[in-house]
Kinemage of the C-alpha trace (Angstrom):
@kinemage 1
@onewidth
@group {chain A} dominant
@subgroup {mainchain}
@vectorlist {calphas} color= white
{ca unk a 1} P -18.533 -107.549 12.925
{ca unk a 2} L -15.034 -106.374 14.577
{ca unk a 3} L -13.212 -104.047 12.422
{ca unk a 4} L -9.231 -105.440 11.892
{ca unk a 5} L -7.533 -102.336 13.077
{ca unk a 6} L -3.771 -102.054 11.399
{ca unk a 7} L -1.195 -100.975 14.030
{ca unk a 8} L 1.294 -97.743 13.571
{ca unk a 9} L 3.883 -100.417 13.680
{ca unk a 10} L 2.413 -102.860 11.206
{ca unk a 11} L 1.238 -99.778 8.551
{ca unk a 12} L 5.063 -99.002 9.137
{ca unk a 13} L 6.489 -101.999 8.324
{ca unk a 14} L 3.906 -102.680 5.466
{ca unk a 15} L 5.731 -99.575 3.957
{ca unk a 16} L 9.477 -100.624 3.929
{ca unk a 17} L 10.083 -101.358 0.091
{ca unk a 18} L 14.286 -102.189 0.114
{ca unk a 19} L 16.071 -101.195 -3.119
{ca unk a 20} L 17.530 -104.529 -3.605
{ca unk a 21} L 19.307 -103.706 -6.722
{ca unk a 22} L 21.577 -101.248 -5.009
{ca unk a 23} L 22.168 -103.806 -2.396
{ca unk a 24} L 22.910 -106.449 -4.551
{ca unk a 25} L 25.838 -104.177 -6.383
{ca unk a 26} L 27.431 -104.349 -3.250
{ca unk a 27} L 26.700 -108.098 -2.486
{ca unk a 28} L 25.076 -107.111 1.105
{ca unk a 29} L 22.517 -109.304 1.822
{ca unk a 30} L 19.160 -107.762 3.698
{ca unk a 31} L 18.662 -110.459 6.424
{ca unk a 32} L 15.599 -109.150 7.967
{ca unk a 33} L 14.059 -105.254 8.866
{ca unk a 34} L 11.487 -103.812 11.221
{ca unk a 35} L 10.096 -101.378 12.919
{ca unk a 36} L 10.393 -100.420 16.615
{ca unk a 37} L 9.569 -98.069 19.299
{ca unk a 38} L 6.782 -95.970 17.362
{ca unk a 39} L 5.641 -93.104 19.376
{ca unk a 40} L 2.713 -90.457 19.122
{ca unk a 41} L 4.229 -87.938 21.626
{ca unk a 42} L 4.605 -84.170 20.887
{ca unk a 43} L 6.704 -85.227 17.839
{ca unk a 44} L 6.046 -88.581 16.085
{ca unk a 45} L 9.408 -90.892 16.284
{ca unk a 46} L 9.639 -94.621 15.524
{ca unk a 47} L 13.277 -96.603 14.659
{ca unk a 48} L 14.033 -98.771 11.646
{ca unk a 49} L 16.056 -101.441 12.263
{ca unk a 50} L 17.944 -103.355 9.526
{ca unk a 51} L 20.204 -106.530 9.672
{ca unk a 52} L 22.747 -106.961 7.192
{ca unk a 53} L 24.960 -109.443 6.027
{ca unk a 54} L 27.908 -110.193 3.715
{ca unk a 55} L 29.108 -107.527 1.230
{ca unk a 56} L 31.614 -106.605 -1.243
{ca unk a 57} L 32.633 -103.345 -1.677
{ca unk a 58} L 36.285 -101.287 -0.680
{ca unk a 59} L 34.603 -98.310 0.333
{ca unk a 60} L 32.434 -97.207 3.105
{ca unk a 61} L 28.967 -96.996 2.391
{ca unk a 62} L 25.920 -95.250 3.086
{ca unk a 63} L 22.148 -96.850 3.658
{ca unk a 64} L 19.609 -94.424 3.460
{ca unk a 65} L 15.868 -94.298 4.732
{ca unk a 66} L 13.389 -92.119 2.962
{ca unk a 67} L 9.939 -91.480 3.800
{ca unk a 68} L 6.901 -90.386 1.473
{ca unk a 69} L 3.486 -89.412 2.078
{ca unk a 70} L 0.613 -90.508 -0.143
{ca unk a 71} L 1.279 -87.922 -2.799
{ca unk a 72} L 5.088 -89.468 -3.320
{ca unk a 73} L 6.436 -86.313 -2.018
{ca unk a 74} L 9.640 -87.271 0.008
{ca unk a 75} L 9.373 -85.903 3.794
{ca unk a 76} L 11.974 -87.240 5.656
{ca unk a 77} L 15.309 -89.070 5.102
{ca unk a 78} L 18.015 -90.215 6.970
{ca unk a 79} L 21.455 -92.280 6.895
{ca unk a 80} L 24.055 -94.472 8.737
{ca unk a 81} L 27.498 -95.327 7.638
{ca unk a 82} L 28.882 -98.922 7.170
{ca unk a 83} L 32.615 -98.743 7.800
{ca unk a 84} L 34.789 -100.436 5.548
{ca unk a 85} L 37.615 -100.715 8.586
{ca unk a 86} L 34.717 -102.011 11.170
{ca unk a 87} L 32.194 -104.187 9.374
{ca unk a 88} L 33.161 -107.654 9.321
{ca unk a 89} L 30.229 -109.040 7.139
{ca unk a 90} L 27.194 -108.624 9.921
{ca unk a 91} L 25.368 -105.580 10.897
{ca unk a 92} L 22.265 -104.242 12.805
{ca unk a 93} L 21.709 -100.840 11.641
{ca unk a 94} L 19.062 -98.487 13.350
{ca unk a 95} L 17.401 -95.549 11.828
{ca unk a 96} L 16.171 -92.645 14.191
{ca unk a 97} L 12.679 -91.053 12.192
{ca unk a 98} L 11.131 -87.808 13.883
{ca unk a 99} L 9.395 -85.256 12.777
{ca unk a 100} L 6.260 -83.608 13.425
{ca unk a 101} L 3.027 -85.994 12.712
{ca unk a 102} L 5.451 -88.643 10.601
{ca unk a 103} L 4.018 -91.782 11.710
{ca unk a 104} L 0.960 -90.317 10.471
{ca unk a 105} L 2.388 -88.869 7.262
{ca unk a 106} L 4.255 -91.871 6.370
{ca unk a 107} L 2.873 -94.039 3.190
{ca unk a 108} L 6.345 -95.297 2.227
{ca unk a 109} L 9.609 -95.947 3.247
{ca unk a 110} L 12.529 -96.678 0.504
{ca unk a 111} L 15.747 -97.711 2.114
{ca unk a 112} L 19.024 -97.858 -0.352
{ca unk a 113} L 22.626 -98.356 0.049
{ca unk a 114} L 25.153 -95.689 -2.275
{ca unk a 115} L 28.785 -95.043 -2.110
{ca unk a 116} L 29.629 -92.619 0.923
């Protein structure tokens, strides 16, 4: 038989789990997420891209990426502002992740949203 061999990207993207309860609090909807560009170079990188629309909130806010390996043991994290002044209810936001062997480490990725 042929064995089904998972992709980086796919394991990746099988990973995201969004926080939808701290999205919800600010009334940002999570259109659609993915994963792009994953590379097994010297250092490991890949991107996480997120779409977001609508929102509430008189503040600007912060949407953070975590990564875990199989133990639960956060190894990576990272962030990207939404500007109250620029964000007009849409958004793409992408998500630089490098470090040495991450792809490989990576078992989960949590992405939130907090006050800034």
């Amino acid at each position: 038989g042929t064995m089904n061999t998972v992709t980086d990207v796919d394991r990746l993207y099988n990973a995201i789990e969004i926080n939808e309860k701290t999205f919800q609090f600010f009334q940002i909807d999570v259109q659609s997420y993915g994963i792009q560009q994953v590379n097994k170079g010297s250092t490991q990188f890949f991107y996480i891209l997120l779409e977001i629309m609508n929102g509430k909130f008189n503040c600007n806010l912060e949407v953070i990426v975590n990564c875990y390996d199989e133990l639960g043991t956060i190894i990576y994290s990272n962030e990207r502002t939404v500007y109250i002044e620029t964000y007009i209810g849409y958004d793409t936001l992408k998500f630089w992740c490098n470090d040495t062997n991450l792809i490989d480490r990576t078992n989960k990725i949590r992405i939130f949203v907090k006050k800034e």
